[in-house]
C-alpha positions as CSV (number, residue, x, y, z in Angstrom):
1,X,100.1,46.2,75.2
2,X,97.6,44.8,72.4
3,X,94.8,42.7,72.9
4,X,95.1,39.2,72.0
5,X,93.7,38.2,69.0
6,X,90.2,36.4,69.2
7,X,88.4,35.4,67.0
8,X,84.8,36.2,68.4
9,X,85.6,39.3,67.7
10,X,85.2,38.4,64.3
11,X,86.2,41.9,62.0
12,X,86.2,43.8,64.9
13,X,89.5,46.1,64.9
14,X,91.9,45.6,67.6
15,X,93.3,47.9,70.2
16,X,96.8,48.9,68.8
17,X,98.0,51.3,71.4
18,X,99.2,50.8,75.2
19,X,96.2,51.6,77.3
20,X,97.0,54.9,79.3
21,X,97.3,54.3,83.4
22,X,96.2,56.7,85.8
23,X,99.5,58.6,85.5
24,X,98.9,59.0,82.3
25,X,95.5,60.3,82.3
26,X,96.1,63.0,84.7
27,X,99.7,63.8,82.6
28,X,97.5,64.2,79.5
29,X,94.8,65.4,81.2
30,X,94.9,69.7,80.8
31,X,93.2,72.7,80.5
32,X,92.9,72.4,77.0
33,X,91.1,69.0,76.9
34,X,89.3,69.9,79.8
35,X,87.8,72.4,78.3
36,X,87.1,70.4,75.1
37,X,85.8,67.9,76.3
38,X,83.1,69.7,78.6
39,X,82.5,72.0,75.4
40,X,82.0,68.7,73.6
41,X,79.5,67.4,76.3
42,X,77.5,70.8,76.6
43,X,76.8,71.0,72.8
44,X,75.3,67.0,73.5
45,X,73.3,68.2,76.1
46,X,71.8,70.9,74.8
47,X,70.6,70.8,70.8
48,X,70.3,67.4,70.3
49,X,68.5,66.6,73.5
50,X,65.9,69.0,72.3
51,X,65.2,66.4,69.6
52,X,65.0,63.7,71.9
53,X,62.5,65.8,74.1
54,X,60.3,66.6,70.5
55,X,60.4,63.3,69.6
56,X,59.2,62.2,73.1
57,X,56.2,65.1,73.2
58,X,55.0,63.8,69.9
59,X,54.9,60.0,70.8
60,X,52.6,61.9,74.3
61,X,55.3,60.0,76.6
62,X,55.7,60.3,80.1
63,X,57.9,62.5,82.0
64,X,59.1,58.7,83.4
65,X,59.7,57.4,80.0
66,X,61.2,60.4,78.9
67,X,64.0,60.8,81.7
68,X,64.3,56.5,81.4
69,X,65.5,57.7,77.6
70,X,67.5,60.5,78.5
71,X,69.2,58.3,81.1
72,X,69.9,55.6,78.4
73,X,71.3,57.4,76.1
74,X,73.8,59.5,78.5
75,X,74.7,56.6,81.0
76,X,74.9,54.5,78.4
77,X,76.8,56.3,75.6
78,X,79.4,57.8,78.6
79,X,80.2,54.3,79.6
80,X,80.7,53.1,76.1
81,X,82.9,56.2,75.2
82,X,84.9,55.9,78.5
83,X,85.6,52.1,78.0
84,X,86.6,52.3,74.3
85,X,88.4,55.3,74.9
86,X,90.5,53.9,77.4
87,X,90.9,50.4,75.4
88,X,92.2,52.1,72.6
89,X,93.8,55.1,73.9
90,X,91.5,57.1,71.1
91,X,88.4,59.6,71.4
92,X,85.5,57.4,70.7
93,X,82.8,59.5,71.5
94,X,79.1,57.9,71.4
95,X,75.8,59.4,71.6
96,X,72.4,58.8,70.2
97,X,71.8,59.5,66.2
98,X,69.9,62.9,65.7
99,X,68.0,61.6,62.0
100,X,67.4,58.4,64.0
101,X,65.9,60.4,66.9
102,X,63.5,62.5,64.3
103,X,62.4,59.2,62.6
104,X,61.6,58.1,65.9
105,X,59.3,61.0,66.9
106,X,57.6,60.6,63.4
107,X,56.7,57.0,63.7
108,X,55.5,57.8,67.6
109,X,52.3,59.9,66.1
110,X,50.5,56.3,65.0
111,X,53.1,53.5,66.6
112,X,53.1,52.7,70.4
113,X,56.5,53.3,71.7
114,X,56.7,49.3,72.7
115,X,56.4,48.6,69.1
116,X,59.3,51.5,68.5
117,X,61.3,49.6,71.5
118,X,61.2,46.5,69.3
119,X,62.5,47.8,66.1
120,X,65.0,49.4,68.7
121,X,66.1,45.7,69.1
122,X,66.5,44.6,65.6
123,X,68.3,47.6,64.7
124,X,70.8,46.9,67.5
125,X,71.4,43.3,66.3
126,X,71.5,44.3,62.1
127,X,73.9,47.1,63.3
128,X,76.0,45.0,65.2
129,X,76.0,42.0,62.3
130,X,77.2,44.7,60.3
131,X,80.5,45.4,62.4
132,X,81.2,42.2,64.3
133,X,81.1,40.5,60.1
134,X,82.6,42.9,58.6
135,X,79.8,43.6,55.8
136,X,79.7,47.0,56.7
137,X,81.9,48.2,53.6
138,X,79.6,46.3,51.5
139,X,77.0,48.1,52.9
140,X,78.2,51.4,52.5
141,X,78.5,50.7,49.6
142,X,75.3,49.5,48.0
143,X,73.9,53.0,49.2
144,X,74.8,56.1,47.0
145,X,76.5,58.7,50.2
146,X,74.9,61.7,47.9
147,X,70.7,59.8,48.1
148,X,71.3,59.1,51.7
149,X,72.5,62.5,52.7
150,X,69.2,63.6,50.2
151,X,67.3,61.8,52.9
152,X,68.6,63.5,56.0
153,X,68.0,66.8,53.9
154,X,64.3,66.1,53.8
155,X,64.4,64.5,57.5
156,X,65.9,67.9,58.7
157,X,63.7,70.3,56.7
158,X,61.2,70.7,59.2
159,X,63.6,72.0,62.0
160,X,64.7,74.8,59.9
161,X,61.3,75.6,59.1
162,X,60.3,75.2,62.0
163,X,63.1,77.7,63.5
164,X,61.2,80.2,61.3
165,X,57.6,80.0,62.6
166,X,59.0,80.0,65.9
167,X,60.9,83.0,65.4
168,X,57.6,85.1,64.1
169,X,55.5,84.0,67.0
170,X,57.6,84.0,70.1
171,X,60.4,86.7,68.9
172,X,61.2,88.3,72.8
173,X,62.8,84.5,73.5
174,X,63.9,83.0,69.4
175,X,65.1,86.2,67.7
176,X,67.8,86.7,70.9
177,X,68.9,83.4,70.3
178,X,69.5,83.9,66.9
179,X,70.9,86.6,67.0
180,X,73.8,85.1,69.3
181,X,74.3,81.9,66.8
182,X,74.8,84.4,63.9
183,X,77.3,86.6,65.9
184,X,79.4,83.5,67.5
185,X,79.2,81.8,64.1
186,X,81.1,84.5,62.2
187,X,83.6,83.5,60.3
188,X,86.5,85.6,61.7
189,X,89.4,84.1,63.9
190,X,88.5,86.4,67.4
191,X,84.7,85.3,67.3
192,X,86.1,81.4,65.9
193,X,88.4,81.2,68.9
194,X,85.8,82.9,71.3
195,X,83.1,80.1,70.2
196,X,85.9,77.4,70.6
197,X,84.8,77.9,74.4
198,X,81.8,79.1,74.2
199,X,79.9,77.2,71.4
200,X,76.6,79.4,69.4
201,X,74.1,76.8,70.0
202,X,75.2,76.3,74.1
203,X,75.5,80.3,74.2
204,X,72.3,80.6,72.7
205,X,70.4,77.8,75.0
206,X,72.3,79.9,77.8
207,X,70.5,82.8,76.1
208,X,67.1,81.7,75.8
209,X,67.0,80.0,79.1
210,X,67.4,83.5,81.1
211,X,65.3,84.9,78.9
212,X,62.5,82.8,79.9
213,X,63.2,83.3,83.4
214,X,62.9,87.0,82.9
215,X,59.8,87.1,81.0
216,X,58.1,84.6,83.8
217,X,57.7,82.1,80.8
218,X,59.3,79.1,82.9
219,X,56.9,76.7,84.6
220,X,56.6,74.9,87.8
221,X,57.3,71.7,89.3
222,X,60.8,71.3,87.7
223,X,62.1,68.6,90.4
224,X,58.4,67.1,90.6
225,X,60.1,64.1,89.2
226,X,62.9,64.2,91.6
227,X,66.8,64.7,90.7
228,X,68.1,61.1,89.9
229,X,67.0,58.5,87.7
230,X,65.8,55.3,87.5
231,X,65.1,53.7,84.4
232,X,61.8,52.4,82.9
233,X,62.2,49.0,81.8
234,X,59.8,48.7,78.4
235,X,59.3,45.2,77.4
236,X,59.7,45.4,73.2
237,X,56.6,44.6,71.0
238,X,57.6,42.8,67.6
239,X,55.0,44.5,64.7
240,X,55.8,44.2,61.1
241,X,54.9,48.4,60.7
242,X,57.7,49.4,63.2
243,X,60.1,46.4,61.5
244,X,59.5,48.1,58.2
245,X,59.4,51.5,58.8
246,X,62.2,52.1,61.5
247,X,64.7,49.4,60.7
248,X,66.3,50.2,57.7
249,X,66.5,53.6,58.0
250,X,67.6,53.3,62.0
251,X,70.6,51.2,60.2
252,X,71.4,53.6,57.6
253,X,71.3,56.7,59.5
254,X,73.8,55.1,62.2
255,X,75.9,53.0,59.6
256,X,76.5,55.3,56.8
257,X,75.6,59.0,58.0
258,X,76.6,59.0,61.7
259,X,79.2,56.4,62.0
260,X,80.3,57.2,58.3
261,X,80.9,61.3,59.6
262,X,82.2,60.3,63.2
263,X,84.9,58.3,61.6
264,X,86.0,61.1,58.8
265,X,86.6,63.6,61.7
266,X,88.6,61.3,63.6
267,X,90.4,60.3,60.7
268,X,91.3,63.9,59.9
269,X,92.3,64.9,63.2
270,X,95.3,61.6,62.4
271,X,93.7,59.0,64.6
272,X,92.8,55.3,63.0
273,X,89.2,54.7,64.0
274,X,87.7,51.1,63.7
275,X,84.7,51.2,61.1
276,X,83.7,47.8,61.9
277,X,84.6,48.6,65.6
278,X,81.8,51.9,65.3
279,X,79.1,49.4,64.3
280,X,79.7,46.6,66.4
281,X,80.1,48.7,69.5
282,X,76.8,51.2,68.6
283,X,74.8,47.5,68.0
284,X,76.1,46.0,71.3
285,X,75.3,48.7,73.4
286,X,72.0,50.0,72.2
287,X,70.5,46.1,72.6
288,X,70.2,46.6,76.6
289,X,70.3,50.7,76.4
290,X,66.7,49.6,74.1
291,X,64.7,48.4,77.1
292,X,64.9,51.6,78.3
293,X,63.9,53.9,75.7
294,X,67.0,54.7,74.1
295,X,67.5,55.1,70.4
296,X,70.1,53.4,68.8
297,X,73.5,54.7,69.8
298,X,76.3,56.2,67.0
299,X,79.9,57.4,66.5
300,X,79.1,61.3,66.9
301,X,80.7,63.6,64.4
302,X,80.1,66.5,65.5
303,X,81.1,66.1,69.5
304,X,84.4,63.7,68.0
305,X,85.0,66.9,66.4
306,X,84.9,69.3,69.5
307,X,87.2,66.8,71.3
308,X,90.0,66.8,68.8
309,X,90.0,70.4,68.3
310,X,93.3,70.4,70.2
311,X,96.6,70.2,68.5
312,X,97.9,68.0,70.7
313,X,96.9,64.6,68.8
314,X,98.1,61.7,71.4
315,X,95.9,63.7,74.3
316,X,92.8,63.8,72.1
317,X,91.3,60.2,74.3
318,X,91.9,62.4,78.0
319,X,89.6,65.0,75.9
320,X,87.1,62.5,75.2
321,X,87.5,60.8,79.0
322,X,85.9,64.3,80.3
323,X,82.8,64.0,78.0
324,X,81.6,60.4,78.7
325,X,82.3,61.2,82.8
326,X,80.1,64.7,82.5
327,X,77.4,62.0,80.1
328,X,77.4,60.0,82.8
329,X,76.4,62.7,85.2
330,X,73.9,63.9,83.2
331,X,72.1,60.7,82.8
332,X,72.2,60.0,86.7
333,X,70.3,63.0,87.0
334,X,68.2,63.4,83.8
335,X,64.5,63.6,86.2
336,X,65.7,67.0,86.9
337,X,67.5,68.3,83.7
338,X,64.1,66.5,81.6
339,X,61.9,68.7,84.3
340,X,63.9,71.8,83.9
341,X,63.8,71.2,79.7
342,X,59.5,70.4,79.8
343,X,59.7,73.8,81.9
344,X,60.7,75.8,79.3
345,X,58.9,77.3,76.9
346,X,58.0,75.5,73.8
347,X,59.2,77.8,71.5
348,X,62.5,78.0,73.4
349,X,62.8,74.2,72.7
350,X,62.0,73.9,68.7
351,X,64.2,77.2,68.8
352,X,67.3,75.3,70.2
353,X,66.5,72.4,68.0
354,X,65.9,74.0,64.8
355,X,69.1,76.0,65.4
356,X,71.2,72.7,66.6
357,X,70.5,71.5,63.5
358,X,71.4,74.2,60.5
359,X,74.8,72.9,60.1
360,X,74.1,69.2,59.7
361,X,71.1,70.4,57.7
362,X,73.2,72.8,55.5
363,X,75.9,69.7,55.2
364,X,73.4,67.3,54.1
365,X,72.5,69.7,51.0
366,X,75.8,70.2,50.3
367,X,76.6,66.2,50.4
368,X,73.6,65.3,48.7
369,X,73.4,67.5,46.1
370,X,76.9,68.4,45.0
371,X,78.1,64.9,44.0
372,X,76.2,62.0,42.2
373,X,73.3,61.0,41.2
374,X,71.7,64.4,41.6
375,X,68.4,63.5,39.9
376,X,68.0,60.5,42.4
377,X,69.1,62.8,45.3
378,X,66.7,65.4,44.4
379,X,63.8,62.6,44.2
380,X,64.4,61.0,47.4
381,X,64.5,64.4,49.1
382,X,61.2,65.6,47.6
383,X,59.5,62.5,48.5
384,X,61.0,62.3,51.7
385,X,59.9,66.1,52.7
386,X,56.3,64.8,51.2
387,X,55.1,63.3,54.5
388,X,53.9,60.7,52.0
389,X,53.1,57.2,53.5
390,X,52.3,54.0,51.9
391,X,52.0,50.6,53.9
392,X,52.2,52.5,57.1
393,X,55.7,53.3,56.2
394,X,56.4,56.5,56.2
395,X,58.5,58.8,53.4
396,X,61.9,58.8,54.5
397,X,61.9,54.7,53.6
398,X,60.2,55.5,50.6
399,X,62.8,58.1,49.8
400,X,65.8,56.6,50.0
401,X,64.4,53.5,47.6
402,X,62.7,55.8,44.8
403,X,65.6,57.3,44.7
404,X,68.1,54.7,44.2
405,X,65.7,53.4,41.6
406,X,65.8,56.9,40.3
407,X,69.1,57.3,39.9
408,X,70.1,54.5,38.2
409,X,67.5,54.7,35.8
410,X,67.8,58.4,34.7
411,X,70.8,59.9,36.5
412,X,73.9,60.1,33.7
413,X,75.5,57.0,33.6
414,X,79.3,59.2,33.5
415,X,77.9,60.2,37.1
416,X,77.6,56.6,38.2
């Protein structure tokens, strides 16, 4: 069965496969995926929500406001990967883009986070335009891939760097969980296939957490904000500083570098993902997931790329179906899992974080500095890494349009 064809879905892609029954989903549904897909779901809920909790300690937001986020983007992004997984019978896995998230916690140090909720709003609607018209290959387009990728270089920096300071002044709880990243990221095929289930940066949250048990280094008052959630509605606040500074680069890091990824992994793995379909779905959803604190929502690479690990291609969406149901769980209860996180140590959190993020860091040299434009790309990262700030807008912006400007004045024109 194929949906009919209409046009308010302007450029949107349409579902090309018979949506799977219940018979179906529990045929499909084995070990295997199972096991993917709550691999796929722990790796979300463990590095990349320590960016959403850095973020929200550097804006000074409240435990409420920060589980109202947490539920947003796991509530929010499980329903949308559930639906669109089941309308197209293909992993569509969603969560909340990571350089979006670290832009966020950036602008939080000198914009109030109802200002932040507003450019939340426009992004949604730009990114949406984007899809639902079908101007999202011109887009893409416009943008050199190797400047952009330059720009989540110098966004990520810091992690990394940071991974190192905590390291020398909190060893007993960081070096351990180093130590167990290196040794389950080996490249050999016994440690590759024992990380399959039991991914380095889960392992090593798994690791640090007892750890800080142990040591007595785990506060109080975990459940002090009580186990389920209930959102925080945050009425948005329209300023031309947030407009300029967050926009843009919101857009770009979910158009081009998240959405952009997430669809090259699914692609590989033999499935036909919808570009325009990415963006129209990750605008549409983050509008309302906005008024709660959530940052705008994306086609995750990485997790689309733990759910297709299975060979079995046509029970890749029954994968997927287990991730946005354990999301959804997750976001229900994110009072206590935000309590048990603000527990921890800090080091253990800028630990797991910095760690989390050494791959897409490493990837993001290696795209932005191993095609085009290299002169450009080397620019935008050095300014971008700068903390440099002009017009309240901060250096990523400023980054990605020196660059640009860069590069097509000095880069070699055989490189263009």
């Amino acid at each position: 069965m194929t949906a009919p064809h209409l046009t308010a879905l302007g450029a949107i892609e349409r579902p090309t496969r018979q949506r799977p029954s219940l018979r179906d989903i529990r045929r499909d549904l084995g070990p295997l995926e199972i096991g993917n897909g709550l691999v796929a779901l722990i790796f979300s809920a463990s590095g990349p929500i320590a960016v959403i909790l850095a973020a929200a300690t550097a804006g000074n937001l409240s435990p409420d406001e920060t589980s109202s986020w947490i539920l947003g983007a796991f509530l929010g992004n499980g329903l949308l990967t559930l639906f669109l997984t089941w309308l197209y019978r293909t992993p569509y896995a969603f969560f909340w883009t990571i350089p979006g998230t670290v832009l966020v916690g950036d602008a939080l140090t000198h914009l109030a986070f109802a200002e932040v909720i507003g450019a939340y709003v426009a992004t949604a609607v730009l990114v949406f335009l984007l899809g639902w018209t079908g101007l999202i290959g011109r887009f893409m387009a416009v943008l050199p891939p190797t400047i952009v990728q330059a720009m989540v270089a110098g966004i990520f920096l810091h992690f990394g760097l940071g991974l190192i300071e905590v390291a020398i002044d909190d060893p007993p709880i960081v070096l351990p969980m180093i130590l167990v990243f290196v040794l389950l990221s080996i490249n050999h095929p016994a440690v590759q296939g024992i990380a399959r289930f039991a991914p380095a940066v889960a392992v090593a949250a798994i690791v640090g957490t007892a750890l800080a048990f142990m040591l007595g280094r785990v506060s109080e008052g975990i459940l002090d904000n009580g186990i389920f959630a209930q959102s925080e509605l945050i009425m948005p606040q329209f300023s031309w500083a947030a407009m300029v500074e967050l926009v843009l680069p919101l857009a770009i890091t979910v158009v081009v570098v998240q959405n952009g990824q997430g669809v090259a992994v699914l692609t590989a793995a033999g499935h036909r993902p919808g570009v325009n379909l990415a963006s129209a779905a990750a605008g549409l959803v983050s509008l309302p997931m906005a008024f709660i604190g959530n940052v705008t929502t994306c086609l995750a690479g990485p997790t689309n790329a733990l759910i297709v690990s299975g060979p079995n291609r046509s029970r890749h969406y029954a994968a997927a179906m287990v991730t946005a149901i354990g999301a959804i769980a997750v976001g229900l209860a994110s009072p206590a899992f935000v309590g048990f996180m603000l527990a921890m140590p800090a080091s253990f959190i800028a630990a797991l974080a910095g760690i989390a993020m050494l791959n897409s860091l490493k990837n993001a040299f290696l795209a932005g500095f191993s095609g085009q434009y290299p002169f450009g790309a080397l620019v935008c990262f050095l300014i971008t890494v700068s903390e440099f700030k002009f017009l309240s807008i901060t250096s990523p912006f400023w980054g990605l349009i020196i660059g640009c400007a860069i590069a097509f004045l000095m880069d070699d024109r055989a490189s263009k």
